[in-house]
C-alpha positions as CSV (number, residue, x, y, z in Angstrom):
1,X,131.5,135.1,284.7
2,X,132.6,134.6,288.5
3,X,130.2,135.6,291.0
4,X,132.5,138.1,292.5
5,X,133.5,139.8,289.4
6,X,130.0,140.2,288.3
7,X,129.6,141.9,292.3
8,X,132.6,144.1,291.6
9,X,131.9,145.0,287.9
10,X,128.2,145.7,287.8
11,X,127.8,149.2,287.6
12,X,125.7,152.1,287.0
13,X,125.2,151.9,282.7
14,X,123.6,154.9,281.5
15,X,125.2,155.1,277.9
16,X,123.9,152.5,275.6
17,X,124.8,151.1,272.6
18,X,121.5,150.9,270.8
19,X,121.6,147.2,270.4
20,X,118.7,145.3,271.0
21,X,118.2,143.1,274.2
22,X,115.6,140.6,273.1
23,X,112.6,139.0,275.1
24,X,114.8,135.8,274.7
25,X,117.5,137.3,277.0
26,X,115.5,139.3,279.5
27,X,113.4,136.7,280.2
28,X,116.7,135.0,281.0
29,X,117.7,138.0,283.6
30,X,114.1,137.7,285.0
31,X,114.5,134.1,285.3
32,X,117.3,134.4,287.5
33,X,116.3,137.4,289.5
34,X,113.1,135.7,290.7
35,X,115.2,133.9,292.9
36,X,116.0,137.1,295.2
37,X,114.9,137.2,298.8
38,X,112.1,138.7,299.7
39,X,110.2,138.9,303.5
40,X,108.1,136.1,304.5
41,X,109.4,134.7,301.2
42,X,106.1,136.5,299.7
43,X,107.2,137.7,296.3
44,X,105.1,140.6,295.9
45,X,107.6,141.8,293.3
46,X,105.6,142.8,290.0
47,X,107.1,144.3,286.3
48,X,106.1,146.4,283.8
49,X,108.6,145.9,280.4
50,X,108.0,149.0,279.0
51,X,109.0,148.8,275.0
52,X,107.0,151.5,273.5
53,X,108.4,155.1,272.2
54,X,105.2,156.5,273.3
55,X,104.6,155.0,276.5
56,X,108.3,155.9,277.2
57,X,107.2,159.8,276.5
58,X,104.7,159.4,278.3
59,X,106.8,158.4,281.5
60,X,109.3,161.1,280.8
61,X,107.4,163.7,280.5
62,X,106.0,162.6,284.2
63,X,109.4,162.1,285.6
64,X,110.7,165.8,284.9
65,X,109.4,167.8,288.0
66,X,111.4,165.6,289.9
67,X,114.3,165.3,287.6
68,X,114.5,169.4,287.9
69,X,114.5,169.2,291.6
70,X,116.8,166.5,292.1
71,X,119.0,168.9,289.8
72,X,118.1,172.3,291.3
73,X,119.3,171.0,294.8
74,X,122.8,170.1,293.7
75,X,123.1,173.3,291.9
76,X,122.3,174.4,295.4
77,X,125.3,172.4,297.2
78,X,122.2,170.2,298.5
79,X,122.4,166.2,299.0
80,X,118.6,165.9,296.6
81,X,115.7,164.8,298.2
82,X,117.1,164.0,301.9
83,X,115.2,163.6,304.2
84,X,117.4,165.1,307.6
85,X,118.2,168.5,305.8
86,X,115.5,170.2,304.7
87,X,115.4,171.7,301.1
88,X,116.3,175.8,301.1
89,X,115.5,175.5,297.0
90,X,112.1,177.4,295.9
91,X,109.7,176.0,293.9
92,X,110.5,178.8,291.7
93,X,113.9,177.3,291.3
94,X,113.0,174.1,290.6
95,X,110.9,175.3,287.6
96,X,113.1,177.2,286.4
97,X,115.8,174.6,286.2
98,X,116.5,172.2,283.2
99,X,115.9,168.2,284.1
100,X,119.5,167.1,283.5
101,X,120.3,164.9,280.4
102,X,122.2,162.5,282.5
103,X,119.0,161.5,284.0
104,X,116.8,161.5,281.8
105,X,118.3,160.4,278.4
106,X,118.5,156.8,279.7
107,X,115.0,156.4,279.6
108,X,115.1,157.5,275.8
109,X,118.2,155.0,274.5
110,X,117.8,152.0,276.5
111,X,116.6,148.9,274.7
112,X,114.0,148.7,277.5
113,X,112.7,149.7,280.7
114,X,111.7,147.9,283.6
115,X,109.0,149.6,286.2
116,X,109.3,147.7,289.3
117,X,106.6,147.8,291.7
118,X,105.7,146.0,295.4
119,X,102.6,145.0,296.5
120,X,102.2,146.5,299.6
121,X,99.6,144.5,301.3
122,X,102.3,141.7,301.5
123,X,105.3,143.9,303.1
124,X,105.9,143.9,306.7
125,X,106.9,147.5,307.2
126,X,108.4,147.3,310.7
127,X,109.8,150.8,310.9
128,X,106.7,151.8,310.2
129,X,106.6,153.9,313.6
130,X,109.5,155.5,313.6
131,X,109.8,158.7,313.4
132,X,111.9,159.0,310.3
133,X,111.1,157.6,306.3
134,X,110.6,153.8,306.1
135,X,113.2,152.0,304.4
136,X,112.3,148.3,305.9
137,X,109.8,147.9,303.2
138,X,112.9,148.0,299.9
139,X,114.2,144.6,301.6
140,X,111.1,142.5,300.0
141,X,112.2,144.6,296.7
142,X,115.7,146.0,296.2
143,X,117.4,142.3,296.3
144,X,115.1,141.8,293.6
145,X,116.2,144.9,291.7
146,X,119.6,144.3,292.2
147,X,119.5,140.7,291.2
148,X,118.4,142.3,287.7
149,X,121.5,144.4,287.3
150,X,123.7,141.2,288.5
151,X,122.1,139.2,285.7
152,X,121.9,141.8,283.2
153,X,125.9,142.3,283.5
154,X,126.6,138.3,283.6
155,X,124.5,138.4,279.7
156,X,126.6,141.6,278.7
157,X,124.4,144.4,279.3
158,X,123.9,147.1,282.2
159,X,121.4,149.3,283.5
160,X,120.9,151.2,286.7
161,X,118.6,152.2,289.5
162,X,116.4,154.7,289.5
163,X,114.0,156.4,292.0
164,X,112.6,159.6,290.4
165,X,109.4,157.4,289.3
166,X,108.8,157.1,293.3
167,X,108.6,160.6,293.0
168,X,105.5,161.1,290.8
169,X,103.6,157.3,292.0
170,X,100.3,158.8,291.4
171,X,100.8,159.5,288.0
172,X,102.7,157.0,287.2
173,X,100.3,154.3,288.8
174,X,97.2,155.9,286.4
175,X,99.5,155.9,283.2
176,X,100.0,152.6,283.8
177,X,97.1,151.3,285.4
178,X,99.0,150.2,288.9
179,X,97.1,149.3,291.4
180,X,97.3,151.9,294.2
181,X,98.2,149.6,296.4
182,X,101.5,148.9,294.4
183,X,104.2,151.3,295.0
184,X,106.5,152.3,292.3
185,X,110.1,151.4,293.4
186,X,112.4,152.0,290.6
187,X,112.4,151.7,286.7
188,X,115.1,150.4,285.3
189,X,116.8,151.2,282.1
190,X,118.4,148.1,280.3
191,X,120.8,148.2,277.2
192,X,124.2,147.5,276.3
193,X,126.8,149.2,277.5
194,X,129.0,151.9,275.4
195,X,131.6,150.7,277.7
196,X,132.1,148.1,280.3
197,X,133.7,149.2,283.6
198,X,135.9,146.5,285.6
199,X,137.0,148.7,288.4
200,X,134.7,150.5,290.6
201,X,135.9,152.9,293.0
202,X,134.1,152.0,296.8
203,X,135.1,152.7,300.1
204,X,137.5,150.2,301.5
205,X,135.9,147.3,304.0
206,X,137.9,149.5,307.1
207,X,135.9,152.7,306.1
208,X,132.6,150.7,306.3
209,X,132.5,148.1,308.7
210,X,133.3,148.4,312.7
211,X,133.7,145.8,315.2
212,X,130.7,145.8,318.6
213,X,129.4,149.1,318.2
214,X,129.2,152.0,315.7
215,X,132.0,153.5,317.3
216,X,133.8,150.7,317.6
217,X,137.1,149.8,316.2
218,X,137.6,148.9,312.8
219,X,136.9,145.5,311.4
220,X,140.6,145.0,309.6
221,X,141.5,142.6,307.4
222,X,143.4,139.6,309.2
């Protein structure tokens, strides 16, 4: 497949199939992934391939309070877990909310998972200052995460992104014996896709991109 079709076909795959994805063929995907940028070049990318029914349980069970707040604040009208607008939903809320199927059945019918984790004694955080959440750190990680999407779609499979995990790191660092100094950045369900998307609706470059400034004009195409 072209590199630009697998950039503007890789999607977001929660539905799978069933079909197996074997060690053969993510070890393929991993293979390739590696090669993803990461600061100072210092790889502190790890994986956990998580196969297990009962290790998967396990993790579910742990991801749920933040599944049920995630899905309590759009209920609410809320963009979840933002950081500029604080929250108006109650604890009591929150418990009293279901975690949503959508999120949480992917971790049940992918053909595996992938818990992707930093070191962060390697990271150079340089936002750390700021007064506002650190986001610097995911560019010695997310390249990495994405890489495994792009490679998963080239060999016929999909998966997607997600953070809830991030959510509960504690937890999730003892269940699977993490090192603390690790953070949890994303696990990744893998599987075949129920269906293949080939167009993907994104806002156009003119919407995205301006020319000098923020406020500058837009950067058109020629």
């Amino acid at each position: 497949m072209e590199l630009y079709e697998v950039m503007r076909t890789t999607f977001a795959a929660r539905e799978y199939t069933g079909e197996a994805l074997s060690d053969k063929t993510l070890y393929e995907i991993l293979e390739n992934a590696r090669f993803a940028p990461s600061g100072g070049n210092r790889q502190g990318n790890r994986i956990i391939v998580v196969r297990k029914s009962e290790t998967r349980d396990q993790l579910i069970k742990l991801l749920e309070p933040a599944a049920k707040r995630y899905h309590a604040q759009v209920k609410a009208g809320e963009s979840p877990w933002n950081t500029i607008y604080p929250t108006k939903v109650t604890p009591e809320d929150i418990e009293a909310t279901e975690a949503p199927t959508r999120l949480m059945e992917p971790y049940k019918t992918a053909s595996v998972l992938l818990v992707v984790t930093v070191d962060l004694k390697v990271v150079a955080s340089t936002d750390q200052h700021l007064d506002r959440v650190g986001i610097i750190s995911g560019a010695s990680i997310y390249p990495f995460v994405w890489n495994i999407l792009m490679a998963a779609r080239q060999a016929g499979y999909g998966g997607t992104i997600t953070t809830l995990a991030a959510a509960e790191e504690t937890y999730v660092q003892k269940l699977l014996r993490i090192p603390s100094e690790f953070a949890v950045c994303a696990v990744l369900p893998l599987g075949k896709p129920v269906k293949q998307l080939t167009k993907l609706k994104r806002l156009p470059v003119e919407e995205i991109a301006t020319r000098e400034r923020f406020d500058g004009a837009q950067f058109t195409k020629p």
